[in-house]
C-alpha positions, -999 to 999 in steps of 0.1 A, spaced: 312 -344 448 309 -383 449 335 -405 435 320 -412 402 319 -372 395 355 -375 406 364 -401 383 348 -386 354 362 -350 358 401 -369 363 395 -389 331 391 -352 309 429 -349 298 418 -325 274 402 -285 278 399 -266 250 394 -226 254 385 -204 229 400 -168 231 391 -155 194 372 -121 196 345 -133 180 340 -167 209 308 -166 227 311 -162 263 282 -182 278 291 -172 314 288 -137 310 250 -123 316 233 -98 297 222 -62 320 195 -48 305 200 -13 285 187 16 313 173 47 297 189 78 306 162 91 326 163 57 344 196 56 354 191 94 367 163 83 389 185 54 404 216 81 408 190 103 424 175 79 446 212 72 465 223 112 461 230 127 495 205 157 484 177 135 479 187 116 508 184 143 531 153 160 520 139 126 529 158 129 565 174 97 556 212 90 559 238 64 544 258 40 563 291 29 561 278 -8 550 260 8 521 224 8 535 202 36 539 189 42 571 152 69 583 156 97 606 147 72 634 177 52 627 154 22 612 171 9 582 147 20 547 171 -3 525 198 -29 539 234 -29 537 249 -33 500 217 -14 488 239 19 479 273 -3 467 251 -28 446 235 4 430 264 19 427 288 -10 414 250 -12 385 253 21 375 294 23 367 289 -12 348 262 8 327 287 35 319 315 15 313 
């Protein structure tokens, strides 16, 4: 931040927030609606059945990893799916 940003931001004596119900929240983002079947096929795709028909394993770090050990999808693939999907369901 230079000095002039500094100087600016100091001279603000004043910040207003809004907490009514009915206050937009600009900083929240929008998640798309998922279709049922859609959220089923991304449940599915991280289930430890369909991972091991596939011969394909978890990690602690939340990636998936082949028969061979070579990671398929890297770590925070399962967590970031999972964290989607319960935001979805509320």
């Amino acid at each position: 931040m230079t000095r002039a940003e500094n100087k600016r931001f100091a001279s603000i004596k004043k910040l207003e927030i809004d907490y009514r119900a009915g206050a937009e929240d600009k900083s929240e983002s929008r998640l798309p609606s998922l279709l049922s079947h859609e959220i089923d096929a991304l449940r599915d795709a991280i289930s430890e059945e369909s991972l091991k028909l596939k011969g394909w394993t978890k990690t602690e770090r939340g990636s998936i990893k082949d028969q061979n050990g070579k990671v398929v999808l890297r770590n925070g693939f399962v967590d970031a799916l999972e964290k989607a999907l319960s935001i979805g369901n509320g």
